[in-house]
Residue frames as qw, qx, qy, qz and C-alpha x, y, z in Angstrom:
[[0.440, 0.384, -0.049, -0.810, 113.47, 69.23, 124.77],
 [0.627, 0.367, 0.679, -0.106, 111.11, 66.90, 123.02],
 [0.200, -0.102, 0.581, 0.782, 111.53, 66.07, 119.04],
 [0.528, 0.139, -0.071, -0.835, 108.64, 66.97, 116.95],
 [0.560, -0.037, -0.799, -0.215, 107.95, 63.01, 116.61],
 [0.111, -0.088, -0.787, 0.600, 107.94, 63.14, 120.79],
 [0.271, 0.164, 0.199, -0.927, 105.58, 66.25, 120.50],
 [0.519, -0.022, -0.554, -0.650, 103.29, 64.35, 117.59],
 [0.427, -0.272, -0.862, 0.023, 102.92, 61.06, 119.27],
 [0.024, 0.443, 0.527, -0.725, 101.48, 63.63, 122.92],
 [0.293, 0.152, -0.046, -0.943, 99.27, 65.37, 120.92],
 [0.552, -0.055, -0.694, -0.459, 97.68, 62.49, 119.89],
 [0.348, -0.155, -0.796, 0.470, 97.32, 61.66, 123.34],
 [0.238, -0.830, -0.464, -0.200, 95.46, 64.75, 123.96],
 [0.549, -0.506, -0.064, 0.663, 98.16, 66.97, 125.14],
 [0.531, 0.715, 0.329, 0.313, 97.41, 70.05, 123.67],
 [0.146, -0.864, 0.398, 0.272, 100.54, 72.49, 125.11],
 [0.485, -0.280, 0.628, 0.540, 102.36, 69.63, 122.51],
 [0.436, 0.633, 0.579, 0.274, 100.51, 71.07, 119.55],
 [0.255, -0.948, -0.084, 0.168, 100.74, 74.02, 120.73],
 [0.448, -0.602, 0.423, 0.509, 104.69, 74.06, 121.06],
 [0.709, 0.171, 0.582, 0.360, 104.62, 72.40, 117.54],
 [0.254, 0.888, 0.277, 0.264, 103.05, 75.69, 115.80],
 [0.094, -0.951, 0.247, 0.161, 105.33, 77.88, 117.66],
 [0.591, -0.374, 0.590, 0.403, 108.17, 75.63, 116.43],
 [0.547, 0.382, 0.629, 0.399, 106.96, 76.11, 112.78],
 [0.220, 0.879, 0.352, -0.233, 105.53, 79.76, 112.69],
 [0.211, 0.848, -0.216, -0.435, 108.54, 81.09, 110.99],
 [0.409, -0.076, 0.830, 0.372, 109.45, 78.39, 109.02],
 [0.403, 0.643, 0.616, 0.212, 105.91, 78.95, 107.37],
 [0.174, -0.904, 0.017, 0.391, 106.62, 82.57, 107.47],
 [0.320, -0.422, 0.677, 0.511, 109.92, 81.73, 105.43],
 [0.358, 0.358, 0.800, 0.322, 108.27, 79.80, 103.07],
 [0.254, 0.779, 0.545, -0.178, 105.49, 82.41, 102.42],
 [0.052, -0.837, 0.022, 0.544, 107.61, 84.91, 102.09],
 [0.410, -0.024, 0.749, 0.520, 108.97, 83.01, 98.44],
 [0.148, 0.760, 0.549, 0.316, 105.26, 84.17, 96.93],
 [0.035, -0.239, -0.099, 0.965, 104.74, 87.71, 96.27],
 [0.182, 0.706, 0.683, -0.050, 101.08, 88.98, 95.98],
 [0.032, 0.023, 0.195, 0.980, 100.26, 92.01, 93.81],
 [0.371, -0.346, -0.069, -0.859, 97.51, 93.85, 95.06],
 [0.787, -0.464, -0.345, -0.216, 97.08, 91.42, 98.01],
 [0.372, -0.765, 0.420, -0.316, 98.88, 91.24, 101.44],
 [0.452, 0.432, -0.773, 0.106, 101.47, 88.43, 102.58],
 [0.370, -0.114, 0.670, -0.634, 99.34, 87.54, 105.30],
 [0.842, 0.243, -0.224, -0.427, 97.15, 85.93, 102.57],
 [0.580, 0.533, -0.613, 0.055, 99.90, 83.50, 102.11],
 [0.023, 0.433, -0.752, 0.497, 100.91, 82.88, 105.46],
 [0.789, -0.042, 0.232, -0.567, 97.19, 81.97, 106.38],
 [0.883, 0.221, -0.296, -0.290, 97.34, 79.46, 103.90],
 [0.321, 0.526, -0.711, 0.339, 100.72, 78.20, 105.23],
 [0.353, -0.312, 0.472, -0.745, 99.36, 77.89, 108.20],
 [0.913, 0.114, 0.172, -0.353, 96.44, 75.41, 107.40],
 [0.774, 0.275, -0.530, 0.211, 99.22, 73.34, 105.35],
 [0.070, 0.444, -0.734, 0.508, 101.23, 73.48, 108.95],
 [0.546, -0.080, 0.513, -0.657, 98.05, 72.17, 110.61],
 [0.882, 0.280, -0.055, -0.375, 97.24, 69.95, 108.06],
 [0.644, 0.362, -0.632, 0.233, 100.94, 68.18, 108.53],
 [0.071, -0.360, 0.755, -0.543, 100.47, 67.96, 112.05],
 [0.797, -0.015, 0.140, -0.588, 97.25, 66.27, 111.58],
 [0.906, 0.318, 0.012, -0.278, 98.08, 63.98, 109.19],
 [0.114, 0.611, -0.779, 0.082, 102.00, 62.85, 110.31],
 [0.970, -0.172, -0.161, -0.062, 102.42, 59.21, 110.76],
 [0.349, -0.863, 0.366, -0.006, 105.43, 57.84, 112.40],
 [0.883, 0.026, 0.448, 0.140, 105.48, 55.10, 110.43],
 [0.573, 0.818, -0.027, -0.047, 106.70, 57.32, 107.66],
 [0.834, -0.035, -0.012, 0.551, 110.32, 57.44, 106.72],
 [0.244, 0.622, 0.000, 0.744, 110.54, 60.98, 106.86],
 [0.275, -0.314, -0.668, 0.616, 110.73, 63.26, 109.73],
 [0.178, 0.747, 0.609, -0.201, 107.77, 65.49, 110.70],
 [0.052, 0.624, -0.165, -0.762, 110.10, 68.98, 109.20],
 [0.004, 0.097, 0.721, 0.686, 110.25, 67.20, 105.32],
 [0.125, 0.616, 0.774, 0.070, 106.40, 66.28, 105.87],
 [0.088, 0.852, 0.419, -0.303, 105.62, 69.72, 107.18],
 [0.033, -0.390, 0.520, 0.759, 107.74, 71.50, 104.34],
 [0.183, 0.209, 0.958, 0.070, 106.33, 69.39, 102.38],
 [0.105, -0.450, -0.841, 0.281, 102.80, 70.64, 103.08],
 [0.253, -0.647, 0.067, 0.716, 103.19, 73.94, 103.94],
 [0.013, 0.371, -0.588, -0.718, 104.63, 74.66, 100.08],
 [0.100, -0.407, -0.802, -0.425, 101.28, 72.25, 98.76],
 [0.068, -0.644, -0.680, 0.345, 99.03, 74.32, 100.64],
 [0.049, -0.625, 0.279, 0.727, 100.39, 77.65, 99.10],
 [0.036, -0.037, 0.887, 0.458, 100.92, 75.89, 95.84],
 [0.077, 0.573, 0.803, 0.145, 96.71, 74.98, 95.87],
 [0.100, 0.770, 0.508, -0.374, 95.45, 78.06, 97.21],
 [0.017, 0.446, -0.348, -0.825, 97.47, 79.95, 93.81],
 [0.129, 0.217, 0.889, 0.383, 95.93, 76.89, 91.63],
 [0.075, 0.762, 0.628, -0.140, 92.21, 78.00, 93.17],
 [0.200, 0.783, 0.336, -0.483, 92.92, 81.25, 92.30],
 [0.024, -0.456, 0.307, 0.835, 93.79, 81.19, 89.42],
 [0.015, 0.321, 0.941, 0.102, 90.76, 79.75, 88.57],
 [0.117, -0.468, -0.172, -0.859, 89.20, 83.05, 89.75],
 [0.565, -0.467, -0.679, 0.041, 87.64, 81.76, 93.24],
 [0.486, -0.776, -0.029, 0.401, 89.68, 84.15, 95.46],
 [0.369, 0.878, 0.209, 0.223, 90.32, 87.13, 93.58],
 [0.226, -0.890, 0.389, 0.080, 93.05, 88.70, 95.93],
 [0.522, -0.446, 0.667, 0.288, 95.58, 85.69, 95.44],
 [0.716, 0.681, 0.148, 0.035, 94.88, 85.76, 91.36],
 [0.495, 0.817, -0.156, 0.250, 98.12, 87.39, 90.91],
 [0.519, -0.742, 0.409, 0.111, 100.26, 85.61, 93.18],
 [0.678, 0.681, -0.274, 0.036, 103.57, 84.96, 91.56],
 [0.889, -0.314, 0.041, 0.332, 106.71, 82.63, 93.28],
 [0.296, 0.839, -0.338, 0.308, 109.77, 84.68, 93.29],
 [0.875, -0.427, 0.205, 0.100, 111.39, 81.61, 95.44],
 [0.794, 0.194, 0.153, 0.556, 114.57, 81.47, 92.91],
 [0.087, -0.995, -0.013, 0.055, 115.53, 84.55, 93.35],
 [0.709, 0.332, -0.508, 0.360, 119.34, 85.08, 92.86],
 [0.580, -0.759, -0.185, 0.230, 121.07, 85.09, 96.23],
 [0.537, -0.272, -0.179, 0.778, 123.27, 87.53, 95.92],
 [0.178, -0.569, -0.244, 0.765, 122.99, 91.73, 95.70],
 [0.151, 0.189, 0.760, 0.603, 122.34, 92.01, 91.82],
 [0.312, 0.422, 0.390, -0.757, 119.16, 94.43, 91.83],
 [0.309, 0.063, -0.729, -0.607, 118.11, 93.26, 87.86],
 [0.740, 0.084, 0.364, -0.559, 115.03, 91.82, 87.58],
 [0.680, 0.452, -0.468, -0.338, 116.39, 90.16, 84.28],
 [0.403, 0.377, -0.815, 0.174, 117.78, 87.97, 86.28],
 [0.419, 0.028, 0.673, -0.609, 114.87, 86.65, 88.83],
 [0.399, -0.012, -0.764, -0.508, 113.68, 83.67, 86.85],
 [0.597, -0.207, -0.078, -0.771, 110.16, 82.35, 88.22],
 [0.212, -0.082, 0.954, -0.197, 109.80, 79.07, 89.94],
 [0.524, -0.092, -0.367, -0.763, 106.99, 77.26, 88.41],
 [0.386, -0.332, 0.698, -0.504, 105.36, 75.96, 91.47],
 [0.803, 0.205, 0.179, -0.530, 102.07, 74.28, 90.14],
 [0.333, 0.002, 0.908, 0.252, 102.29, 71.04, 88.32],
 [0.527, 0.701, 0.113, -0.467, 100.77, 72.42, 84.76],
 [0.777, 0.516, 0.340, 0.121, 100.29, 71.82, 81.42],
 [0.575, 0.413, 0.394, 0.587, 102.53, 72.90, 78.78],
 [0.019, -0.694, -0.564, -0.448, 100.04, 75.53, 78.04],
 [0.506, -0.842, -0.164, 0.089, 99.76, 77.08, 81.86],
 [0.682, -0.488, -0.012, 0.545, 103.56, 77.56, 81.88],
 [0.348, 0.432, 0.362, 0.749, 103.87, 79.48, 78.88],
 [0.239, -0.819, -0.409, -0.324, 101.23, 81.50, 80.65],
 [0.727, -0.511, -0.126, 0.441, 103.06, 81.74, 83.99],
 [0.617, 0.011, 0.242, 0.748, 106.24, 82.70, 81.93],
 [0.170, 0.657, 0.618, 0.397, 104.26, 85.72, 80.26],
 [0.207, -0.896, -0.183, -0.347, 102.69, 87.01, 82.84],
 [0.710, -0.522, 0.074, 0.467, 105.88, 86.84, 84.97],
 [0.421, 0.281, 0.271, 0.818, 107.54, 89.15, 82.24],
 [0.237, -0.819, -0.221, -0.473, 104.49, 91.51, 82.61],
 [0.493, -0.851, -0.154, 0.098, 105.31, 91.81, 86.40],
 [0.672, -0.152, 0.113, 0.716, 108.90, 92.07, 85.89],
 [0.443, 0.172, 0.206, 0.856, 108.16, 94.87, 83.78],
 [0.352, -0.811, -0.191, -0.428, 105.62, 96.68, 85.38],
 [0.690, -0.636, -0.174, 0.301, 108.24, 96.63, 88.08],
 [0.415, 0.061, 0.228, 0.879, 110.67, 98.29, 85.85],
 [0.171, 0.442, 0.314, 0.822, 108.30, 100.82, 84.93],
 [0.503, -0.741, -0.428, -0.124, 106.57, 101.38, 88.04],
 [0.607, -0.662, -0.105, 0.427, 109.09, 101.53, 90.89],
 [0.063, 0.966, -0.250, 0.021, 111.97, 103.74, 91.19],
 [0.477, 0.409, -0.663, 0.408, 115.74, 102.30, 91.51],
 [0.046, 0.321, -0.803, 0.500, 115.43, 102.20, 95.08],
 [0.683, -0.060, 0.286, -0.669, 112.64, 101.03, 95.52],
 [0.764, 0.448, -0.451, -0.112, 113.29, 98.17, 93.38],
 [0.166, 0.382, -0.803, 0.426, 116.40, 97.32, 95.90],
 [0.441, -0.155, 0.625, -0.625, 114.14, 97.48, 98.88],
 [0.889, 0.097, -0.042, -0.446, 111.32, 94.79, 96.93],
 [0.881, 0.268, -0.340, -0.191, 114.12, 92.45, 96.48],
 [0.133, 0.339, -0.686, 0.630, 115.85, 92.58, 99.73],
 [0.693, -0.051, 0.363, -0.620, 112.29, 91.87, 100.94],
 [0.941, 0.064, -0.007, -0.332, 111.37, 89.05, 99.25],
 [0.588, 0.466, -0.611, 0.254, 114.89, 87.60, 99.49],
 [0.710, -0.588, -0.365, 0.132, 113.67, 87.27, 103.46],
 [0.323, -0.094, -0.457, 0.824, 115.73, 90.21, 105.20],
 [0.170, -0.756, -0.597, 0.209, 114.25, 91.88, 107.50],
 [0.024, -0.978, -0.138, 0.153, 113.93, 95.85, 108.10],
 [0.488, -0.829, 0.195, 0.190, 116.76, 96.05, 109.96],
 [0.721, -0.057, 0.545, 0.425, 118.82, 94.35, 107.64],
 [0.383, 0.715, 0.464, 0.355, 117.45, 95.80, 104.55],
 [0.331, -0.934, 0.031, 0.131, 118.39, 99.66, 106.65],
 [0.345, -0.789, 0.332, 0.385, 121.88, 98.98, 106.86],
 [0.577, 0.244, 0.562, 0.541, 122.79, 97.07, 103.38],
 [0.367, 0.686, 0.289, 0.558, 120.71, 100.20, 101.40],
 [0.215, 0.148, -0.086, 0.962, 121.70, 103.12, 104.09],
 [0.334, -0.409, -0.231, -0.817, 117.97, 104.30, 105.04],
 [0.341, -0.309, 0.483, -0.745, 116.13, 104.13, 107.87],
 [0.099, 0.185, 0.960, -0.187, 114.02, 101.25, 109.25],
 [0.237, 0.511, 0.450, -0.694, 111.02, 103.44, 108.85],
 [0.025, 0.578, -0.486, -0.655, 112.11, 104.35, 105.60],
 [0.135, 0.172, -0.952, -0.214, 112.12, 100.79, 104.35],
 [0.169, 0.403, 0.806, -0.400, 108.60, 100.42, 105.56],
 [0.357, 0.685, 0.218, -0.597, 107.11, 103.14, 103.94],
 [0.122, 0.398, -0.718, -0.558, 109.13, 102.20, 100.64],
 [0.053, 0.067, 0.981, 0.174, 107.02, 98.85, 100.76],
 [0.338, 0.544, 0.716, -0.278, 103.96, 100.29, 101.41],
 [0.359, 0.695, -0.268, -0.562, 104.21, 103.20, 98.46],
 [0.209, 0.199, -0.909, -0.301, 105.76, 99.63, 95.89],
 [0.106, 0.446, 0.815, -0.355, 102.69, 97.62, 97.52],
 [0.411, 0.661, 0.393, -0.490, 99.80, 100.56, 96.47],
 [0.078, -0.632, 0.456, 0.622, 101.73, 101.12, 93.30],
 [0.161, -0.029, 0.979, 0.123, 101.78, 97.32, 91.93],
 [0.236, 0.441, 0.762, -0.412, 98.26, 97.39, 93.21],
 [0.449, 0.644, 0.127, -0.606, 97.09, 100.34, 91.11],
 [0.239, 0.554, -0.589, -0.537, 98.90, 99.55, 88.44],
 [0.018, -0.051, -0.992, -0.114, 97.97, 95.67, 87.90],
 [0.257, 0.487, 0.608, -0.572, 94.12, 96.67, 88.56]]
């Protein structure tokens, strides 16, 4: 199997099943990453998009001369593409991702507090902006307290901690289905409530 440096240097050639392979060799890496932001009253597919263009934009723009290998670059990327498209909106350009908030530090273990899910400040801001950040990261914290229910609560932070369904099913005991509909009912909730 070709390395992703093999795969860069053919695409530049004009081989495009080695671009090709590259994206399917990244899609859940960006997928991972994305899943670190949490959008309130927007859709995680927002996120990924953006991911996406930072994945494409590190396969464009890899050199081999670099001293890194193409995963740091496209990490790298990836996390500045995300990272800009929160900057633009909170500027107010693209209204759905206004209220996207990193919840990448999470703790990693089973702990369902929120008191204890300090914010990652992604952006490279003033002073001034983090204070903000900090704020309104209280506000969501506690409009999650006062919104959700206890179990719901579980299920939001077993999501954004990256397990899937299935996972999430047998840790809280409830169905796969279950755990679906929990996110969308925490999902319209947020929404109404942050609106």
């Amino acid at each position: 199997m070709a390395t992703d440096e093999e795969l860069i240097e053919k695409m530049k050639k004009g081989d495009e099943n080695a671009e090709n392979e590259l994206f399917s060799r990244y899609k859940d890496l960006v997928v991972k990453i994305s899943r670190g932001y949490f959008l309130v009253g927007g859709d995680i597919e927002d996120i990924i998009q953006e991911g996406m263009i930072g994945l494409y934009k590190a396969i464009k723009g890899f050199s081999s001369h670099k001293e890194t290998s193409f995963k740091t670059f496209a990490i790298l990327c990836i996390k500045h593409q995300i990272q800009t498209a929160i900057r633009r909106a909170n500027t107010n350009r693209n209204k759905p991702l206004s209220n996207a908030v990193s919840f990448q530090s999470f703790v990693s273990n089973t702990n369902e507090s929120l008191d204890y899910l300090p914010i990652e400040l992604v952006l490279d801001t003033t002073p001034a902006e983090k204070a903000i950040d900090r704020e309104n990261f209280e506000k969501l914290k506690n409009t999650i307290k006062n919104t959700l229910s206890e179990q719901e609560i579980k299920v939001l932070i077993s999501y954004l901690q990256g397990f899937s369904y299935k996972e999430i099913s047998q840790s809280l005991g409830l169905t796969q289905k279950a755990i679906d509909n929990s996110l969308t009912r925490i999902k319209n909730k947020l929404r109404a409530k942050m609106k």
